[in-house]
N, C-alpha and C positions, 0 to 999 in steps of 0.2 A: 704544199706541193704544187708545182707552176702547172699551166697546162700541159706543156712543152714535156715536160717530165716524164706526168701520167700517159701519154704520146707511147714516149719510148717505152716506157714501163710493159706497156698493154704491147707492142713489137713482139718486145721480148721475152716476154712468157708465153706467147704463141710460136719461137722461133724456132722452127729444125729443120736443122739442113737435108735436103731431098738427095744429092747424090754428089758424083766427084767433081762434077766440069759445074758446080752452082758453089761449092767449096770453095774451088779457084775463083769464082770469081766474086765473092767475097772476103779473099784475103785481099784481091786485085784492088776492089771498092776501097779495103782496108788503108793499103797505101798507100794509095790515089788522095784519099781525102784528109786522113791525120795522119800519116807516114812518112818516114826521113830514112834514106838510110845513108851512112855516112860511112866514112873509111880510115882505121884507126891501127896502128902496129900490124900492118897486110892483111886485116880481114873487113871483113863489111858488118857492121852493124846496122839492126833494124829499131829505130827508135818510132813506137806510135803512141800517143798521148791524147787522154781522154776525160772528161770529168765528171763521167757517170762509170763506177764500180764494175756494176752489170757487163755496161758494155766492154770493159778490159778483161775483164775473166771471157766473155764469148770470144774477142779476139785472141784471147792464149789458149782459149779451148781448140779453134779451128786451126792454130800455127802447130799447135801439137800433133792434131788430130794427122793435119795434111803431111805434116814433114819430120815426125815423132822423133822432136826433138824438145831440148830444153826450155821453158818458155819463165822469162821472172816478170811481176807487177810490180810495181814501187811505187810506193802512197808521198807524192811531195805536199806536205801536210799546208808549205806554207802559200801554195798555188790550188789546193783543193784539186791537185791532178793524177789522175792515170797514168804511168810509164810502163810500158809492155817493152822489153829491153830481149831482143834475139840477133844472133849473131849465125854469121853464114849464109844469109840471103843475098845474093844480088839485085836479082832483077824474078820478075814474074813478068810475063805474059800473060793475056785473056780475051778474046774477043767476045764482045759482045752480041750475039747473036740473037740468042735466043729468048722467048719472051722470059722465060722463069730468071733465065740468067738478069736481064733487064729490071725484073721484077727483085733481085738477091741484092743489086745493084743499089737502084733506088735508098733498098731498106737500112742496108749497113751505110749510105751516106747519109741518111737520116740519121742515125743512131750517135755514128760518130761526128758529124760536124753541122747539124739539118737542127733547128729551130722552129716554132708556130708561136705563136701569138695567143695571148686569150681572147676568145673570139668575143666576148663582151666588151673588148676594147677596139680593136680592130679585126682583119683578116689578112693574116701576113703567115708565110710559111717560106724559111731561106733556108740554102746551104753556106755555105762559106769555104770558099778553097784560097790557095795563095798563089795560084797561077791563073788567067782567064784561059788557058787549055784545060782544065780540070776543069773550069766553070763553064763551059762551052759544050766539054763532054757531055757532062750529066745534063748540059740542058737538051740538047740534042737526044737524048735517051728518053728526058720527062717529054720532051715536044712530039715523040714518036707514041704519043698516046693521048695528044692532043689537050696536053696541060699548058700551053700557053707560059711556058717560064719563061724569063727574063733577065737579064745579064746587068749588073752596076759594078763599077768599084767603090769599095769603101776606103781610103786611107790606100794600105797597103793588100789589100787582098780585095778577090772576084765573089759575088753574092749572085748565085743563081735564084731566084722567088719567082713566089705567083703570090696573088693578090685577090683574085675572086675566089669569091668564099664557093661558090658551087664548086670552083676547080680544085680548091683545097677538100671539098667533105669527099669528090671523087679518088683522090690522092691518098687520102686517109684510108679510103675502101682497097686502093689497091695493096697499100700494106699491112692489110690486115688489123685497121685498128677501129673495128665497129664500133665496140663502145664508147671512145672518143670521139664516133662521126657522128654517134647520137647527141651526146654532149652539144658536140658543134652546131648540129642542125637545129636540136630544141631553142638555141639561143637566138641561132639566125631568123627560126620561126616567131618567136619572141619580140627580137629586134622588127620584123615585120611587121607583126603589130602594132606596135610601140607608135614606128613611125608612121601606120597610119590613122592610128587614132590619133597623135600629132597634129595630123595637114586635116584630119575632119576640126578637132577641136578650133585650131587656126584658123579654117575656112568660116567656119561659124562663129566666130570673135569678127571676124572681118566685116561679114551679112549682119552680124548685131552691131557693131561700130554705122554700120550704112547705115542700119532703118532708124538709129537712135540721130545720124548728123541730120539724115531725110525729116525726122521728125520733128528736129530744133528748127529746122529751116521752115518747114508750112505753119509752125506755131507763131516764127514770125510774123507771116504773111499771114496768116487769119488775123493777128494783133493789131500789124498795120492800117488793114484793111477795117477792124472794129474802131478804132484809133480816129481814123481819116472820114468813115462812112455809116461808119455804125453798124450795128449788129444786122439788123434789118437789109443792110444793102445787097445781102447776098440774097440768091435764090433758096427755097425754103431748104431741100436736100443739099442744096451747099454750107446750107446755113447745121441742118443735123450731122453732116458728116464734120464741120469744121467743130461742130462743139465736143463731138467725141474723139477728133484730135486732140483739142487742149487737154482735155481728159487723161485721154492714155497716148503722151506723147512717144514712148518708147515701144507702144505696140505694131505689129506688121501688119501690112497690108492686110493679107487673109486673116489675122483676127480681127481688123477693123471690119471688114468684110460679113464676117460671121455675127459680128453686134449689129449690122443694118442690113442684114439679111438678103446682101448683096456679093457679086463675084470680088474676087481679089484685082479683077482688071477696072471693074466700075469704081471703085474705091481710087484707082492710080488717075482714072478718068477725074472723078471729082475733085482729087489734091491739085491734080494737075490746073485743071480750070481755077483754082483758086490761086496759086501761084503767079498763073498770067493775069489774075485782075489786079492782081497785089502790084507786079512789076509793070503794069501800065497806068495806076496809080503815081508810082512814085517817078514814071517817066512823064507823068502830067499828060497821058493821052485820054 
């Protein structure tokens, strides 16, 4: 079962209609987002088409309920689709007003044409209409609660989405689908981690990359310098700090520090002075 699914699923076992003008405007959503109605031997047919089960039976629930009339499904086996097929409708009006209404809205363009993403892969939640006035609609609807949607075309049709996942786990909240918003969240929390153990692990491959090239480099320069001068040429603490260089040339500062019983700054101080006798050696000064 995709995430997308479990989505609707959880919608719609929570879904009942509140009263008559959230009805309306739920058939409105209806044929706004998967609805056709066409005109055939002088009457109007209402063709709406769906690929989840659930959701056609709640739409011939509410076309009954509202206009108690005859309502048929038709399973097109070879498209995996939905046909809600009524006759006699022309036209519906609805304004959108009201928050519930807004909220009925939302839910049934989710149900019927509204997709999400698994949020372990991305954070993506679309509708999809075929006109950019449907997709304009509804974004204007999601924007009046400060969802941030967003308008594209794809090919032949309009994709209203949003993309941050905080505006997605709020979206989910307003349609009632908590269990999905925990789902989403645990993963987001998850994802946080992840990537911040990431950039610590990385940062610390990097500071170990450094102290290991730092420490090939003064190994030279103690070599050089024992090479050219001899061991003896240093001063005596340049001489103990550089021999437990060669020792542990991969170790930091502050444990070099800790073995000569000195700060982590004294130790950058000694390497440091050894470097410059080294590179005024081999500039012959």
């Amino acid at each position: 079962m995709t995430f997308s699914y479990a989505v609707k699923s959880e919608i719609m076992s929570k879904y009942e209609a509140e009263n008559s003008h959230c009805t309306m405007q739920e058939i409105l959503s209806i044929i706004n987002n998967c609805g056709q109605i066409n005109h055939k031997y002088g009457k109007a047919y209402l063709y709406i088409s769906t690929d989840m089960l659930f959701v056609a039976q709640k739409i011939a629930g509410l076309l009954k309920k509202e206009y108690n009339i005859e309502v048929s499904v038709r399973n097109n086996n070879k498209k995996s689709t939905y046909t809600i097929f009524v006759s006699g409708i022309e036209k519906i009006d609805c304004e959108v007003v009201r928050n519930c209404c807004k909220v009925r809205y939302i839910k049934l363009s989710f149900l019927t044409n509204g997709s999400i993403s698994n949020p372990e892969k991305n954070y993506h939640l679309e509708f999809i209409n075929d006109t950019e006035g449907k997709a304009s609609f509804l974004a204007d609807i999601l924007n009046s609660y400060g969802f941030n949607a967003k308008i594209i075309q794809r090919k032949n049709h309009y994709i209203t989405y949003i993309k941050e996942g905080e505006i997605i786990v709020d979206l989910l909240n307003l349609m009632g689908a908590h269990g999905a918003l925990m789902d989403f969240e645990n993963v987001r929390i998850m994802k946080g981690i992840s990537g911040k153990t990431n950039a610590r692990v990385n940062l610390e491959t990097a500071n170990l990359n450094k102290t290991v090239e730092a420490g090939l480099k003064q190994e030279d320069d103690i070599l050089y310098i024992w090479e050219t001068k001899g061991k003896d040429f240093l001063p005596l603490l340049l001489q103990k700090t550089a021999l437990l260089r060669l020792e542990y040339t991969d170790a930091s500062l502050k444990e070099l520090g800790e073995m000569l019983s000195v700060s982590k700054s004294c130790v950058n101080h000694r390497l440091r002075k050894i470097s410059e006798i080294a590179q005024k050696l081999r500039e012959g000064v």
